[in-house]
LUMBA-686925 format. One record per residue (C-alpha): residue number from 1; residue in three letters; x, y, z. Coordinates in steps of 0.001 Angstrom, whole numbers. Layout:
<sites>
nr:NUM&rest:ALA&x:X&y:Y&z:Z .
...
</sites>
This chain:
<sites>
nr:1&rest:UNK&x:13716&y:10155&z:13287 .
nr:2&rest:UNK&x:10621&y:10182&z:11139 .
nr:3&rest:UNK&x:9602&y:12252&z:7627 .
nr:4&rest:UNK&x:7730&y:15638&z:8771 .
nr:5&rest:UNK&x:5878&y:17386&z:5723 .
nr:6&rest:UNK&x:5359&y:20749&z:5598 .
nr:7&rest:UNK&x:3811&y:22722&z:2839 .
nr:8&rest:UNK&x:6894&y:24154&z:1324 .
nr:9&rest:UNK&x:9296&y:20951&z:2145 .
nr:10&rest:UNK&x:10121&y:17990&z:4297 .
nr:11&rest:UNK&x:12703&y:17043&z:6462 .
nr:12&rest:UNK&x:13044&y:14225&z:9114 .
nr:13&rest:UNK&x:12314&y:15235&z:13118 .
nr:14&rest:UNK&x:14352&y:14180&z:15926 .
nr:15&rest:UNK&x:12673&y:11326&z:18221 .
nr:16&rest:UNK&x:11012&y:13357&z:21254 .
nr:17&rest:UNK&x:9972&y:16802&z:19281 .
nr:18&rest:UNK&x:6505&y:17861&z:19067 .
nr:19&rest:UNK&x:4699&y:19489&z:15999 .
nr:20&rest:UNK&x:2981&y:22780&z:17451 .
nr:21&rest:UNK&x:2370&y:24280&z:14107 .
nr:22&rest:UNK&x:-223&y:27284&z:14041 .
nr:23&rest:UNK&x:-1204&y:28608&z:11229 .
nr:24&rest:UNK&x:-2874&y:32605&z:12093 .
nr:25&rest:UNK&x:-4614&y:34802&z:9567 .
nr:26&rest:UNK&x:-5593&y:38036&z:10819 .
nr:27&rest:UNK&x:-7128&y:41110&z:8739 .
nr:28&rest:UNK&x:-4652&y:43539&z:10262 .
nr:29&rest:UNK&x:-362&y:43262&z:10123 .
nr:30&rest:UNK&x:-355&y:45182&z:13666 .
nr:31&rest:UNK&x:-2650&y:45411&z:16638 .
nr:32&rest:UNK&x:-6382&y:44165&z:17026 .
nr:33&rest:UNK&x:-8065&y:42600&z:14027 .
nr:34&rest:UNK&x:-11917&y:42174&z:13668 .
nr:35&rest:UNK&x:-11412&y:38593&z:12629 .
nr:36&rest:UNK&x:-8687&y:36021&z:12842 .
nr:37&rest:UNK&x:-8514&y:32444&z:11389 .
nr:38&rest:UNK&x:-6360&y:30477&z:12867 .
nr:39&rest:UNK&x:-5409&y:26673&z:11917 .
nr:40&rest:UNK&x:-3909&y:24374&z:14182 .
nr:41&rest:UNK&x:-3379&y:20724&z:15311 .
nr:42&rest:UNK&x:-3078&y:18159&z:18293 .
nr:43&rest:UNK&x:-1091&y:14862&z:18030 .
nr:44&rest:UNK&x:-614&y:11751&z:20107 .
nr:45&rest:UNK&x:-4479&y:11723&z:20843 .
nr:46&rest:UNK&x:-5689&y:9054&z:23073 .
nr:47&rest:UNK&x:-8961&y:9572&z:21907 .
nr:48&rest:UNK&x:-10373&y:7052&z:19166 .
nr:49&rest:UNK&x:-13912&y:9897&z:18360 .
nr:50&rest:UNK&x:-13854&y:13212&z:17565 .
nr:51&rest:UNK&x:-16646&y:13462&z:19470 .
nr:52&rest:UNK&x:-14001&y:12409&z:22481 .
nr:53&rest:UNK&x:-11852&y:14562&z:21755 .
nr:54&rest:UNK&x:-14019&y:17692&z:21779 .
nr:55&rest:UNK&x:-15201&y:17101&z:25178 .
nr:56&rest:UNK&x:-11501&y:16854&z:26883 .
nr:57&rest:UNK&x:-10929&y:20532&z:24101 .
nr:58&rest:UNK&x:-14013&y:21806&z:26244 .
nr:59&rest:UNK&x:-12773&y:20852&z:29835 .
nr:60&rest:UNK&x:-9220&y:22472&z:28994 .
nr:61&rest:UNK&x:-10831&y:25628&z:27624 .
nr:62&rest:UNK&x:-13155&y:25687&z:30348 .
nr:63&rest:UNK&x:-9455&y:25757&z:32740 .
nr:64&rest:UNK&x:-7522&y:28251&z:30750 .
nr:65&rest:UNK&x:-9974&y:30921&z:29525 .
nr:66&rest:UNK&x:-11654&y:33544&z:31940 .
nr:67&rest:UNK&x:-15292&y:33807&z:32285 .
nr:68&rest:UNK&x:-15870&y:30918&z:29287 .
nr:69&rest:UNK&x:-18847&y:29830&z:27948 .
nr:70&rest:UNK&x:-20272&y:27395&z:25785 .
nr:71&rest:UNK&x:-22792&y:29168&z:23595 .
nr:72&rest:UNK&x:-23380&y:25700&z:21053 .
nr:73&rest:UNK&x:-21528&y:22398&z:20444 .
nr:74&rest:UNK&x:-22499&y:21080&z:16984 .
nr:75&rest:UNK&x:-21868&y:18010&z:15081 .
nr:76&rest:UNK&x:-20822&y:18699&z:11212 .
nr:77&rest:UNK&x:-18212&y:17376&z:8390 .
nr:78&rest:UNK&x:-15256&y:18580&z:7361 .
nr:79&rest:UNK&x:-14581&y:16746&z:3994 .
nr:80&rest:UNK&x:-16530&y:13724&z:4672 .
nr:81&rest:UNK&x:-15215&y:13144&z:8006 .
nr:82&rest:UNK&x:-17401&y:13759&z:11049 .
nr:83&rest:UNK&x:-15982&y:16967&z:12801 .
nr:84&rest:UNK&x:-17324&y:18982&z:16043 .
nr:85&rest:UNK&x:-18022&y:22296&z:16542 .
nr:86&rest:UNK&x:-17510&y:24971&z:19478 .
nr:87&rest:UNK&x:-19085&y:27900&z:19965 .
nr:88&rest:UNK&x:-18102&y:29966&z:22962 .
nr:89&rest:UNK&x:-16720&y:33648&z:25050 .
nr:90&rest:UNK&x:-14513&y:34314&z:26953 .
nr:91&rest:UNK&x:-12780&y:37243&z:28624 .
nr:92&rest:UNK&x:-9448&y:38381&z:27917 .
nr:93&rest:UNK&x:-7723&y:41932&z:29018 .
nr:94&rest:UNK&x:-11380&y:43388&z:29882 .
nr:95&rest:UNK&x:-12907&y:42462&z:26896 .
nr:96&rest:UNK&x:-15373&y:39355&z:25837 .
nr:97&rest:UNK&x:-13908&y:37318&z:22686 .
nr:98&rest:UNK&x:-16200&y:35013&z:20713 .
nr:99&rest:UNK&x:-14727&y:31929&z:19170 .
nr:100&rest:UNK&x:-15635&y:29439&z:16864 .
nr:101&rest:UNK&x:-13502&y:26036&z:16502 .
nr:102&rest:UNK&x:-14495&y:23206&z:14493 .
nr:103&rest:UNK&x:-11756&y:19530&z:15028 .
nr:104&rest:UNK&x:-11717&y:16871&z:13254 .
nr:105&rest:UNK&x:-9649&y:13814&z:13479 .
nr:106&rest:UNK&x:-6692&y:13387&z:10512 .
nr:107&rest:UNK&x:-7827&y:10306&z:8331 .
nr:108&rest:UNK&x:-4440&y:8962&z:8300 .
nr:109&rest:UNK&x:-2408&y:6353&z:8835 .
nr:110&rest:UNK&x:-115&y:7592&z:11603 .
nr:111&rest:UNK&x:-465&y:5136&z:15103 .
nr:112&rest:UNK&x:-420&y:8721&z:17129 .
nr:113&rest:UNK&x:-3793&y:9781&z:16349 .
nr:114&rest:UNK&x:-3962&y:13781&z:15198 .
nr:115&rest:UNK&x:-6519&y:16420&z:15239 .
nr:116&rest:UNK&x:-6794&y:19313&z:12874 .
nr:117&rest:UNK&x:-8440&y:22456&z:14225 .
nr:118&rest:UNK&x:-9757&y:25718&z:12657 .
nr:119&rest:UNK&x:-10609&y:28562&z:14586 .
nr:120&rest:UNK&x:-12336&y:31687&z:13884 .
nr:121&rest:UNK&x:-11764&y:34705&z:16505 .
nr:122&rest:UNK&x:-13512&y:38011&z:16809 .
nr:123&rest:UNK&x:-13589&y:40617&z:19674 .
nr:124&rest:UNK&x:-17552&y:40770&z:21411 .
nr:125&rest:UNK&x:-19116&y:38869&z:18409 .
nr:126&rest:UNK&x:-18507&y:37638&z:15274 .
nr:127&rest:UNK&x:-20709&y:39108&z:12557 .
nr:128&rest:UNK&x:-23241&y:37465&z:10334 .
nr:129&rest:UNK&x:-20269&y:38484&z:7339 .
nr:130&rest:UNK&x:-17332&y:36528&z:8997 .
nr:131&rest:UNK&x:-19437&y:33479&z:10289 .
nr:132&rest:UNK&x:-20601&y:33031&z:6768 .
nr:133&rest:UNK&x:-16919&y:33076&z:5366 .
nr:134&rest:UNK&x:-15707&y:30868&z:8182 .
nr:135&rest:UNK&x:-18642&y:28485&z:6785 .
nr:136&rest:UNK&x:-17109&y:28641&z:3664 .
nr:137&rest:UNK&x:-13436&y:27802&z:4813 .
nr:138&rest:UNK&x:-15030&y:24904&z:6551 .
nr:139&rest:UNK&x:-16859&y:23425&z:3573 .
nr:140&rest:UNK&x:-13757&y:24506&z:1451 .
nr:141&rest:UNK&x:-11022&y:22486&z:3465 .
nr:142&rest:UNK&x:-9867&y:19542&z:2136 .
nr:143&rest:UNK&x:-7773&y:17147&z:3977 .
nr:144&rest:UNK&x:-4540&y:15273&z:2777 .
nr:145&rest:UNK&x:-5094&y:11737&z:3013 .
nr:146&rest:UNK&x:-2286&y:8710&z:3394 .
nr:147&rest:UNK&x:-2918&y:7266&z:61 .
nr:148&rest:UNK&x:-2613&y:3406&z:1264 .
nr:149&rest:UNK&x:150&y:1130&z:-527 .
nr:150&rest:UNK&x:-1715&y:-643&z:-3775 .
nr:151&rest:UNK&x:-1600&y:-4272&z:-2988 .
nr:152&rest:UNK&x:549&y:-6113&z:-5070 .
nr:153&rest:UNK&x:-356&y:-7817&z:-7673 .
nr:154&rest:UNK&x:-1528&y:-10826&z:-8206 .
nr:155&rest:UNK&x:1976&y:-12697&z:-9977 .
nr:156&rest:UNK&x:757&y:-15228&z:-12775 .
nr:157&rest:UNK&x:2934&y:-17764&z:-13933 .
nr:158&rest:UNK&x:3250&y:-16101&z:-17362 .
nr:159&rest:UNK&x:5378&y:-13422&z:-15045 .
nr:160&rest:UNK&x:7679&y:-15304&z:-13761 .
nr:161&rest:UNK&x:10627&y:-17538&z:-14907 .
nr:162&rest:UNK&x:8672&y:-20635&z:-14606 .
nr:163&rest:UNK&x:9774&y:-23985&z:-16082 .
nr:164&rest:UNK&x:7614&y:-26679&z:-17758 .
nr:165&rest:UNK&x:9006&y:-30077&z:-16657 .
nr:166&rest:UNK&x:7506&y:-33251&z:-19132 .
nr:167&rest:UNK&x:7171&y:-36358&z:-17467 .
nr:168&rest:UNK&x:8137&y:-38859&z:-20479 .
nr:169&rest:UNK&x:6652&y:-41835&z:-19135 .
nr:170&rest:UNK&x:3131&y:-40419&z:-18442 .
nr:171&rest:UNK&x:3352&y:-37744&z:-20655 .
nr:172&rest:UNK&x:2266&y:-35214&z:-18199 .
nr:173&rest:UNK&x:3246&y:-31619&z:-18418 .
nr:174&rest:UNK&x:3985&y:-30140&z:-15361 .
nr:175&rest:UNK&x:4131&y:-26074&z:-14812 .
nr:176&rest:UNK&x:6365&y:-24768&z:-12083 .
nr:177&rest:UNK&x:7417&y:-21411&z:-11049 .
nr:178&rest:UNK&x:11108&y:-21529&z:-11556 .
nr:179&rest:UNK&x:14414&y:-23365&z:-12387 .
nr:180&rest:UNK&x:14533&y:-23470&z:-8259 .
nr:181&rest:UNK&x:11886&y:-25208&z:-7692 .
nr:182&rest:UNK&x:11806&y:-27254&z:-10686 .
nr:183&rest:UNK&x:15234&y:-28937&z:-9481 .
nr:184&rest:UNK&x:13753&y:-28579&z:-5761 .
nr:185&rest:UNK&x:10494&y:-30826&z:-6616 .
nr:186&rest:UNK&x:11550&y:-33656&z:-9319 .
nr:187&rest:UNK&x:14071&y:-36533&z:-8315 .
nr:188&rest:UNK&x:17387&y:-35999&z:-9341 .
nr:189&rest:UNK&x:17699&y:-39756&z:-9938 .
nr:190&rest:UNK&x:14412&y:-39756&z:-12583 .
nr:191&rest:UNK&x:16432&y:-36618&z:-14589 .
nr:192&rest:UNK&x:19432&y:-38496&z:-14573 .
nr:193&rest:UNK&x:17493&y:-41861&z:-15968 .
nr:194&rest:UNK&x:16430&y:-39083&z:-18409 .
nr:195&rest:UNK&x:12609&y:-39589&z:-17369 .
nr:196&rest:UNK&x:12006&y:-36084&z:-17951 .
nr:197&rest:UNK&x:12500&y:-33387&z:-20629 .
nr:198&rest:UNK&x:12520&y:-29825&z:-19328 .
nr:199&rest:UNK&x:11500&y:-26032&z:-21387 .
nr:200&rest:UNK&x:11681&y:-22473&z:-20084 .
nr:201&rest:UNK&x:8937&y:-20489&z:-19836 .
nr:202&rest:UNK&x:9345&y:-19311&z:-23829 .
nr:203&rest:UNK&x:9011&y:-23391&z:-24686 .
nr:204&rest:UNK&x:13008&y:-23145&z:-25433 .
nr:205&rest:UNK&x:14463&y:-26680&z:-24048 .
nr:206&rest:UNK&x:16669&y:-27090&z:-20526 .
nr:207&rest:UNK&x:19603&y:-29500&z:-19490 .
nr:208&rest:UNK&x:20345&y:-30745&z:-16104 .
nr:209&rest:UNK&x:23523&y:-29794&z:-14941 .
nr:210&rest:UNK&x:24138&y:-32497&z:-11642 .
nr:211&rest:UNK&x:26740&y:-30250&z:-9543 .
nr:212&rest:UNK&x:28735&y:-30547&z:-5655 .
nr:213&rest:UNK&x:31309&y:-29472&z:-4446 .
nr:214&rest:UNK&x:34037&y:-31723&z:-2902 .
nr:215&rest:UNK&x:36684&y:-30956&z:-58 .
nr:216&rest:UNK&x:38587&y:-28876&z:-2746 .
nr:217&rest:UNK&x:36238&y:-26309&z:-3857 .
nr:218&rest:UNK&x:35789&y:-28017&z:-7238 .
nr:219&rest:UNK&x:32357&y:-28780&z:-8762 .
nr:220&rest:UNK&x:31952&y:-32550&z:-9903 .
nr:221&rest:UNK&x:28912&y:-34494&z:-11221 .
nr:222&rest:UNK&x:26504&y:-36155&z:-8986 .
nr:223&rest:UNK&x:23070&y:-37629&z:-9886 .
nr:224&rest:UNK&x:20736&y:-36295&z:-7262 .
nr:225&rest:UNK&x:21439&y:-32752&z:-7194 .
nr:226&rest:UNK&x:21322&y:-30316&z:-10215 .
nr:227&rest:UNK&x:20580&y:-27161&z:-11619 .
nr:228&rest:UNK&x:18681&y:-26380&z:-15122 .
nr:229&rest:UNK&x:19907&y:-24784&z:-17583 .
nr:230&rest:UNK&x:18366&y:-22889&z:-20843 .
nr:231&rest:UNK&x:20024&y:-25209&z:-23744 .
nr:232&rest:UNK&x:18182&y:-24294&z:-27432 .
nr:233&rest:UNK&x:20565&y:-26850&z:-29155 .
nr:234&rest:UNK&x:19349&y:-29832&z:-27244 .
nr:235&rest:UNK&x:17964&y:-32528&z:-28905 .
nr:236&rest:UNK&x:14111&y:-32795&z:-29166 .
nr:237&rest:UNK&x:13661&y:-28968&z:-30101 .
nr:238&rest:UNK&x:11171&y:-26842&z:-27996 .
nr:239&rest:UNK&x:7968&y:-27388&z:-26093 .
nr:240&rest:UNK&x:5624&y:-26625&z:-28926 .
nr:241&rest:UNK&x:7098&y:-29620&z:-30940 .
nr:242&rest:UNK&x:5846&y:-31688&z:-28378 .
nr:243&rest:UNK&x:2465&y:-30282&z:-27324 .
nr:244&rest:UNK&x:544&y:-32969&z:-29741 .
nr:245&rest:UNK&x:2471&y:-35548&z:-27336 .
nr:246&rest:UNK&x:1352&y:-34313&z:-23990 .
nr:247&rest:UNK&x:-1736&y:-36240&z:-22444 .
nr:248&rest:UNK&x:-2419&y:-33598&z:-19603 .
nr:249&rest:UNK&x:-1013&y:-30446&z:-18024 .
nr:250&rest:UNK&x:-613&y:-30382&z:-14114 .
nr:251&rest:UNK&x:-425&y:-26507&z:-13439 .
nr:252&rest:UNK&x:-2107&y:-23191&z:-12307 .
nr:253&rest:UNK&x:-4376&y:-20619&z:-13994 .
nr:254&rest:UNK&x:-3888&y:-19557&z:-16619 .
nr:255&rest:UNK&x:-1319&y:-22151&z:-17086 .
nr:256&rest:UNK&x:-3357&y:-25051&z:-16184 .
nr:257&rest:UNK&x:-4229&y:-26455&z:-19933 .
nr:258&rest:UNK&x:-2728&y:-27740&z:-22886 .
nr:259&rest:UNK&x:-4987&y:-25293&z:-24949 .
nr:260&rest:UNK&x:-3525&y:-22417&z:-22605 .
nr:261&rest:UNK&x:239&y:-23205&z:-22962 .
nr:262&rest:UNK&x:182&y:-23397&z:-26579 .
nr:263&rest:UNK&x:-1658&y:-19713&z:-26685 .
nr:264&rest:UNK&x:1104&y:-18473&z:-24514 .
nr:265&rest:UNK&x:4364&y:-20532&z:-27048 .
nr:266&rest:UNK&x:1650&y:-18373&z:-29739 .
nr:267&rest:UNK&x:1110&y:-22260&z:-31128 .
nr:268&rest:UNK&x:-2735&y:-22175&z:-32919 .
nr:269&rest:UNK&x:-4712&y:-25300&z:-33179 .
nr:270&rest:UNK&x:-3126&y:-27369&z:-30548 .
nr:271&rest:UNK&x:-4741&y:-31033&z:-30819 .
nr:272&rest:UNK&x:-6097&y:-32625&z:-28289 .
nr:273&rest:UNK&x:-3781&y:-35841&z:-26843 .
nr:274&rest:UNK&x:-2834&y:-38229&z:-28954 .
nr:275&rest:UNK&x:-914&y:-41358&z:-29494 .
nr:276&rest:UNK&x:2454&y:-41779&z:-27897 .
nr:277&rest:UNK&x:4791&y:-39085&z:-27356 .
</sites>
């Protein structure tokens, strides 16, 4: 099944149906009319030009229609995309018909390439009158376009949960990008050994919460593997407390300074590093 869009609705079509929409506007409701515009389309092209694609439209007309012949083939655009013209007669029920078709190939995204064609029919000729308005439908017609999906964007660390993990013994700040990866990166042993201090991304301090599961079901401590938790009560307050203590920041833009991370706790004047922590 796949989404088909009409003007009016949408609904989705059965695998194995194809789309032989024509759109006809004549100038009469019953018998003959002097002019006709007609809009219709071709899908599952194997051609990759429009240019292609006329001349295979030109060998099937040249099949199906009586007497046909090619009076002028034309490049020309069609809302910025290159289209092709025919100009041609042909004989139907004792009388010549004059035809003018204009394709162009569907600037979207769907893998079974499409063409859109508009057709202008007249009986004998089509006058200077109607070839001017069927100029102006051309230069008029504007086609719907796949918008393409905006790329995502770029996530910076001040997005995300991401955890600042302080390395007591150097003093180094590190920036990662969650809880996760926080307890994923740095030794469960060195937490344990209390070797480092971590804040969540608002500068608000973490515990260490070792965790397993034994043959029971039941959680139990063991140093090694832990998760981090959001504690405000713990002892050494929050981040900013301890941003004159910090000798350098390991992390990425914008979070990659000690300057930046004391913009983002909203912390003015941050020192440079200084004595021991």
């Amino acid at each position: 099944m796949s989404l088909h869009h009409i003007q009016e609705a949408s609904f989705e079509l059965p695998e194995g149906l194809k789309d032989r929409t024509v759109h006809r506007f004549p100038l009469s409701d019953n018998g003959p009319s002097d002019f006709t515009l007609t809009v219709s389309h071709a899908e599952g092209l194997k051609e990759t030009t429009v240019a292609a694609f006329a001349e295979r439209l030109l060998r099937e007309l040249a099949k199906a229609l009586p007497r046909f012949e090619l009076k002028q083939q034309v490049e020309r655009m069609v809302d910025g995309e290159p289209a092709m013209e025919l100009d041609y007669t042909w004989r139907r029920d004792g009388t010549f018909m004059h035809q003018r078709q204009v394709a162009v190939l569907l600037p979207d995204d769907d893998p079974s390439r499409r063409a859109l064609m508009l057709t202008g029919t007249a009986p004998k000729t089509i006058s200077e009158a109607w070839h001017a308005r069927f100029d102006a439908v051309i230069d008029s017609t504007r086609l719907r376009r796949v918008e393409p999906e905006p790329s995502p964007r770029p996530t910076l660390l001040t997005d995300t949960p991401h955890v600042f993990a302080l390395h007591a013994p150097t003093r180094v700040l590190h920036v990662l990008p969650d809880a996760s990866t926080a307890a994923g990166a740095i030794n469960g042993l060195e937490v344990a050994e209390h070797q480092w201090v971590f804040f969540d991304s608002r500068g608000e301090p973490m515990e260490a919460k070792f965790l397993t599961r034994n043959r029971l079901g039941l959680l139990r401590s063991k140093e090694g593997q832990y998760e981090l938790h959001t504690a405000p009560d713990a002892a050494g307050g929050p981040l900013k407390n301890r941003l004159d203590g910090v000798r350098s920041v390991e992390g990425l833009a914008p979070l990659d300074t000690k300057e930046a991370i004391a913009r983002h706790l909203g912390v003015s004047g941050a020192s440079a590093p200084s004595g021991e922590a």
